[in-house]
Backbone as ProteinMPNN parsed JSONL, in Angstrom:
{"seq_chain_A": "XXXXXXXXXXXXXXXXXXXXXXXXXXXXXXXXXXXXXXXXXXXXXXXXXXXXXXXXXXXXXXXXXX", "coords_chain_A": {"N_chain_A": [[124.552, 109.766, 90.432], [124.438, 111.283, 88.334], [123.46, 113.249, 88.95], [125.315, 114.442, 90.337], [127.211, 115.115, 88.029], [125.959, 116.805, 86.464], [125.919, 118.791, 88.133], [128.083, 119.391, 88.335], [128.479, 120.517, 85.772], [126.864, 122.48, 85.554], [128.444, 123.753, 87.274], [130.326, 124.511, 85.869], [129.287, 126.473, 83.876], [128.062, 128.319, 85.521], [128.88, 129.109, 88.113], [128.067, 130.659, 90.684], [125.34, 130.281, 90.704], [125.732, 127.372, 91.011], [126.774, 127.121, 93.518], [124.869, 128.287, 94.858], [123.146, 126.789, 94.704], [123.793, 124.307, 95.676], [124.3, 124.807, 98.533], [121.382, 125.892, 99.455], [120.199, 123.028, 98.744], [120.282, 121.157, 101.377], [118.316, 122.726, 102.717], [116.062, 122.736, 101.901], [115.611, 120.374, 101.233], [115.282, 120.18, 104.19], [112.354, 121.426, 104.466], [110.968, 120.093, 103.192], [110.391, 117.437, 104.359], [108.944, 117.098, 106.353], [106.163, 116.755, 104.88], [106.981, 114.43, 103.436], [106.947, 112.855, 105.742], [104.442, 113.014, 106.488], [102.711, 111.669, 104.226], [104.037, 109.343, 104.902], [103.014, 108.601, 106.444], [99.768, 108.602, 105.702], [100.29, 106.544, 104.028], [100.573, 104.772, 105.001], [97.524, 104.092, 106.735], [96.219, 104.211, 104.826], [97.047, 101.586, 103.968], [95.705, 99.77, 105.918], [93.415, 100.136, 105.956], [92.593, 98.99, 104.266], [94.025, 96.492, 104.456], [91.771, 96.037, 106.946], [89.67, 95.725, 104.908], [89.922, 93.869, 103.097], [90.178, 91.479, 104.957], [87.922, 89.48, 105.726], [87.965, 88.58, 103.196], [89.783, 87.264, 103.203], [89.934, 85.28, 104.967], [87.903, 83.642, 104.457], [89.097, 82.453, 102.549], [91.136, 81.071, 103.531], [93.845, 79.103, 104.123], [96.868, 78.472, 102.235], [98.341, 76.274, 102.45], [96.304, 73.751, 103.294]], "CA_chain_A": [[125.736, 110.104, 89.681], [123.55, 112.023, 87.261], [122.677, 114.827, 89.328], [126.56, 115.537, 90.405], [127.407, 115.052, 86.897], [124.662, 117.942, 85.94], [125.968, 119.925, 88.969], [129.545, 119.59, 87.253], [128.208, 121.075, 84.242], [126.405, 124.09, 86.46], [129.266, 124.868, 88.229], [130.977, 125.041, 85.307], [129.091, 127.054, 83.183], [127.322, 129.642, 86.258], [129.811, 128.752, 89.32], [127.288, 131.309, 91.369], [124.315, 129.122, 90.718], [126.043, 126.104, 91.671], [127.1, 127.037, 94.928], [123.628, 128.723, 95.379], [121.699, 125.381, 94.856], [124.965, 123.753, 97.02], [123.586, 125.603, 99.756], [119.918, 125.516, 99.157], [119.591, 122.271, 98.652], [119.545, 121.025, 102.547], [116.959, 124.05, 103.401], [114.967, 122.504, 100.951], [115.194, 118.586, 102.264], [114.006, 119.87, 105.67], [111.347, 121.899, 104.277], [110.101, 118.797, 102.821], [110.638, 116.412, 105.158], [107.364, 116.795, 106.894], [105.259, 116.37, 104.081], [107.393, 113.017, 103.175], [106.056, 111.949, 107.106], [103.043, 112.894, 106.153], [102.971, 111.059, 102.994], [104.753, 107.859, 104.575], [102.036, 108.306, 107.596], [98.837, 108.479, 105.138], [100.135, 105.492, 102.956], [99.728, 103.527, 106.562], [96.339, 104.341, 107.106], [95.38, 102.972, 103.537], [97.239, 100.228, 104.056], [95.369, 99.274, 107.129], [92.063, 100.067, 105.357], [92.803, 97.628, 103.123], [93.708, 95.489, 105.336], [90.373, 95.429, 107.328], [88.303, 95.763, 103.521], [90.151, 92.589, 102.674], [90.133, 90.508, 106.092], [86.853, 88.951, 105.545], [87.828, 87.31, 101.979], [90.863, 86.35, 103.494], [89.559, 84.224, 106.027], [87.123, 82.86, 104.013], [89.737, 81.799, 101.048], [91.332, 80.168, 104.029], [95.258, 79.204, 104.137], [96.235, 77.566, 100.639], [98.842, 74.807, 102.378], [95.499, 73.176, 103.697]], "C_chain_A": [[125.413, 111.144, 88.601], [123.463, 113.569, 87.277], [124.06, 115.067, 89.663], [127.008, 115.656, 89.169], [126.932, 117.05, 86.305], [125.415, 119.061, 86.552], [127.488, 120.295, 88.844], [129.385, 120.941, 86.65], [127.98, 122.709, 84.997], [127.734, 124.58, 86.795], [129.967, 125.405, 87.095], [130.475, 126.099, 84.387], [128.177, 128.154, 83.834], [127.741, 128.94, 87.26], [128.799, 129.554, 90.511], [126.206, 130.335, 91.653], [124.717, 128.233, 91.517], [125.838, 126.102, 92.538], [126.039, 127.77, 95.534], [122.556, 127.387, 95.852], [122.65, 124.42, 95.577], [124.102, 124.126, 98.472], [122.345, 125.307, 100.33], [119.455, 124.636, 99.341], [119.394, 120.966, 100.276], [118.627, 121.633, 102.994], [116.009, 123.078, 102.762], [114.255, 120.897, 101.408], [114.848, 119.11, 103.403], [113.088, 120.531, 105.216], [110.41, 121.048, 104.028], [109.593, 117.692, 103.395], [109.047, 116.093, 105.957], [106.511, 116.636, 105.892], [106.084, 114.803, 103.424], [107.058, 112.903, 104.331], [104.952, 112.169, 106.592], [102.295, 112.104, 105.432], [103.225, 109.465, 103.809], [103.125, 107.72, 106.224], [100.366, 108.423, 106.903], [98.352, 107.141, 104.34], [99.892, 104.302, 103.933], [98.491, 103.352, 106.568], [95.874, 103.865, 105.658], [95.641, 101.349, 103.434], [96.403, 99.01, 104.695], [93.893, 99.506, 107.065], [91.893, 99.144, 104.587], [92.606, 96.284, 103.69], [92.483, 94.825, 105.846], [89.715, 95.307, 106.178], [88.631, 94.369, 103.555], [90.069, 91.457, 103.653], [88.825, 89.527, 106.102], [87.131, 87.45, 103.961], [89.275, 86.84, 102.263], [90.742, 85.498, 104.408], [88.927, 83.68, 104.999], [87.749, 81.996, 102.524], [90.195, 80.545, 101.911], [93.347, 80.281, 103.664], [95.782, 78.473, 102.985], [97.817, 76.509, 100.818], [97.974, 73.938, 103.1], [94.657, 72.191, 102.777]], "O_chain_A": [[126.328, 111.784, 88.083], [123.421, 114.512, 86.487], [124.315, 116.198, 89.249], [127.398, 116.823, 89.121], [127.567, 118.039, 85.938], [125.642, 120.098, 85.93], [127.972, 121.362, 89.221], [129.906, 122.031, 86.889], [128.696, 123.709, 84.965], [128.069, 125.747, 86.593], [130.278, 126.596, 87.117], [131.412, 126.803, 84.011], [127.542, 128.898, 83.086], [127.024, 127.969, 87.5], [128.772, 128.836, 91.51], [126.163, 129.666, 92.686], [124.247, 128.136, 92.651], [124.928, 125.396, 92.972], [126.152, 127.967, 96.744], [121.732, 127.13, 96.729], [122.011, 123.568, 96.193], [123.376, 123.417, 99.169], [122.15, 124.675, 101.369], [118.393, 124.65, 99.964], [118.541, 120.078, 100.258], [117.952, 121.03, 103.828], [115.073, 122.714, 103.474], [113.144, 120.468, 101.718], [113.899, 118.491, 103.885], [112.25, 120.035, 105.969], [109.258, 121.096, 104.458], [108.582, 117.08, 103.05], [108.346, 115.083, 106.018], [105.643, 115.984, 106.471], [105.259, 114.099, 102.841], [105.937, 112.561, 103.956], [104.421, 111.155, 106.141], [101.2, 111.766, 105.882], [102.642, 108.483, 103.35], [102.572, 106.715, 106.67], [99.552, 108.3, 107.818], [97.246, 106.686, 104.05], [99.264, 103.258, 103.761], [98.207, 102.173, 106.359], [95.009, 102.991, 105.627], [94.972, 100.379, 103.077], [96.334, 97.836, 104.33], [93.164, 99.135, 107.985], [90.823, 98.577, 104.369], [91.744, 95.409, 103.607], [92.072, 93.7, 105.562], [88.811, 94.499, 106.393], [87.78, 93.592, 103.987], [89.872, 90.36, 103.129], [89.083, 88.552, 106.808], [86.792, 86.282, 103.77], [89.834, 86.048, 101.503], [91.767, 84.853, 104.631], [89.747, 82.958, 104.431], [87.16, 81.246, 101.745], [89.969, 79.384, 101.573], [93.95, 81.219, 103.143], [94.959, 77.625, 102.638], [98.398, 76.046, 99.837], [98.637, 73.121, 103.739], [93.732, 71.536, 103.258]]}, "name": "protein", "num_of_chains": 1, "seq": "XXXXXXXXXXXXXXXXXXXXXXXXXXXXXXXXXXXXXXXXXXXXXXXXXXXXXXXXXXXXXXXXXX"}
C-alpha cells in the first residue's frame, strides 16, 4: 500500500517518471527472476548440507517421546 501510495505522489509530482517506472517495472521482475531461482535453488543445497552435518547428532539424541 506504501509503494502505490509513493507512486501516487510520483505521478503526481513527475507524471513522466511515473509511467516510466509503470512500465519498467515488469522488465525488471523478469530480469530478476532468475537470480531469485538461483537464490531459492542455493538456499536448498545448504539446507540439505545441514541436514546431512546434523543427521548424526540427531540420531544419536534419539526421538524425545521415548
Amino acid at each position: 500500500m506504501l509503494s502505490f501510495v509513493l507512486w501516487l505522489v510520483l505521478l503526481f509530482l513527475c507524471w513522466p517518471l511515473a509511467l516510466l517506472a509503470l512500465l519498467l517495472y515488469p522488465l525488471l521482475w523478469l530480469l530478476l527472476l532468475p537470480f531469485r531461482l538461483l537464490g531459492i535453488g542455493v538456499d536448498a543445497v545448504f539446507e540439505l548440507l545441514r541436514a546431512i552435518v546434523m543427521l548424526p547428532a540427531r540420531i544419536l539424541r534419539g526421538t524425545p517421546g521415548r
